[in-house]
C-alpha positions in Angstrom: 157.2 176.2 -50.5 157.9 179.9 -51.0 159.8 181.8 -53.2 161.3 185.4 -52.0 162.1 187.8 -54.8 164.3 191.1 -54.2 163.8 194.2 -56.8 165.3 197.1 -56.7 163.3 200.3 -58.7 164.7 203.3 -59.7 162.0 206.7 -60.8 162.5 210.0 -61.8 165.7 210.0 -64.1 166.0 209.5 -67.8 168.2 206.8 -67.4 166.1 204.4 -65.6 162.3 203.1 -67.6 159.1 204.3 -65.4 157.8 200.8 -65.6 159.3 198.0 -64.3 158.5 194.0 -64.0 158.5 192.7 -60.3 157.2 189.1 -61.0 155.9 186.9 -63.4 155.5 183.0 -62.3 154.0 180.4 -63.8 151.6 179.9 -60.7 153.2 176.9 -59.5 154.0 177.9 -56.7 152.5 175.7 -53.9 150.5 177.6 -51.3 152.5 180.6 -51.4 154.5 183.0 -53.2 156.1 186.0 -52.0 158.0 189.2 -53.5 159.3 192.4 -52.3 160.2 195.6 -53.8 161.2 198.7 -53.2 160.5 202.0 -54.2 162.8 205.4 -54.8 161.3 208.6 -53.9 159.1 210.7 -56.2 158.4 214.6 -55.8 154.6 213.9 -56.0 151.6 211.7 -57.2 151.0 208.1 -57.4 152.6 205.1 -58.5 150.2 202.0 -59.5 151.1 198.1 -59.1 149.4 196.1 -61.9 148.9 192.7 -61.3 147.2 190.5 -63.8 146.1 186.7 -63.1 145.0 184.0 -65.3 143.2 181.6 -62.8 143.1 178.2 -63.1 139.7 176.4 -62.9 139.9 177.4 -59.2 140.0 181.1 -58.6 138.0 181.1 -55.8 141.1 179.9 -53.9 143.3 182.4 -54.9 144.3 185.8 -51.9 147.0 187.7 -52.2 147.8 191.0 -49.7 150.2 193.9 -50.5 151.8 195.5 -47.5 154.3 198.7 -46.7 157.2 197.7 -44.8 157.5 200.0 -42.0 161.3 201.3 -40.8 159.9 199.6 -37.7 160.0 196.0 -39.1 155.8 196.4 -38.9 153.4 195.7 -41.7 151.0 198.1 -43.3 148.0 196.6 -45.1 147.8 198.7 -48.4 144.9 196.1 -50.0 144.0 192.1 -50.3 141.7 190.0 -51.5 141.1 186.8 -49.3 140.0 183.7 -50.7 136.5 183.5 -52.0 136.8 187.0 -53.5 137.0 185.4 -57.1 134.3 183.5 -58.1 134.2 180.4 -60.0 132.6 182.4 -63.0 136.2 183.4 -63.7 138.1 180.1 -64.1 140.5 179.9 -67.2 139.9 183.9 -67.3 141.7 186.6 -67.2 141.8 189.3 -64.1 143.6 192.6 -63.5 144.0 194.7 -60.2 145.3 197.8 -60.5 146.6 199.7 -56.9 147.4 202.8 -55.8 150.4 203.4 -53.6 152.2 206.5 -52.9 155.2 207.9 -54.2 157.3 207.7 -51.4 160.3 205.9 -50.9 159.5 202.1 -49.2 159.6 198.3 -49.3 156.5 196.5 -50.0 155.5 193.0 -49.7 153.2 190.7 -52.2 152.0 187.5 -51.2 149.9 185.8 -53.4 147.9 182.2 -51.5 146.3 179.2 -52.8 144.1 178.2 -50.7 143.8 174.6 -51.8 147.8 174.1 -51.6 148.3 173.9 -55.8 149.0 177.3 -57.0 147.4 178.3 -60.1 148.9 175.9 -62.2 149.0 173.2 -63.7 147.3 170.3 -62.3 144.1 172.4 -62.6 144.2 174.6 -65.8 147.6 177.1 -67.3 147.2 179.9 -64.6 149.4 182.4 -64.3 150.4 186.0 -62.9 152.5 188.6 -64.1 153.1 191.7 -61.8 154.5 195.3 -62.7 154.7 199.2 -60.9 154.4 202.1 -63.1 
């Protein structure tokens, strides 16, 4: 199955934090999980999504992709990692990806695979993912 996730993020005002939480799952999600966000304007620089995985014993199963949601209902590939990227030295570890994206107003897509069907938990070790923009 697949979840969809809405956030809204607000920047550049003292009432709002810099940092925000998209998603944090408990990696059972099936095959698939996916979340959008969006973004406010910024006057300049960089904002960075932060995503942090604890694999199960698997992580050679695990792809995700972000994308920019184009006005045009088209998808830009910002960056992915397809399945196989993660070897099997890693399993019960801890990884962290950090992005780039820039500070324009925007929707983006994550969506995180398994490719053997099971998530990253719990059949298979406590994995997990936790996912934030600063």
């Amino acid at each position: 199955y697949t979840k969809r996730g809405y956030y809204r993020l607000f920047w550049g005002t003292s009432r709002f934090d810099s940092s925000a939480l998209i998603f944090k799952g408990s990696g059972d999600y099936g095959d698939s999980e996916t979340s959008l966000f969006v973004t406010d304007a910024r006057a300049h620089g960089t904002r960075q999504v932060e995503m942090r995985f604890k694999f199960d014993q698997n992580p050679q199963e695990i792809a995700w992709s972000l994308h920019y949601l184009k006005e045009s209902g088209k998808k830009a590939l910002v960056k992915r990692k397809r399945a196989g990227s993660y070897g099997s030295n890693l399993a019960n570890n801890v990884v962290e990806e950090v992005i780039d994206i820039p500070a324009r107003m925007g929707t983006y897509m994550i969506k995180i695979k398994d490719k053997g069907g099971d998530g990253i938990c719990c059949d298979k070790g406590a994995g997990s993912y936790k996912i934030e923009v600063h």
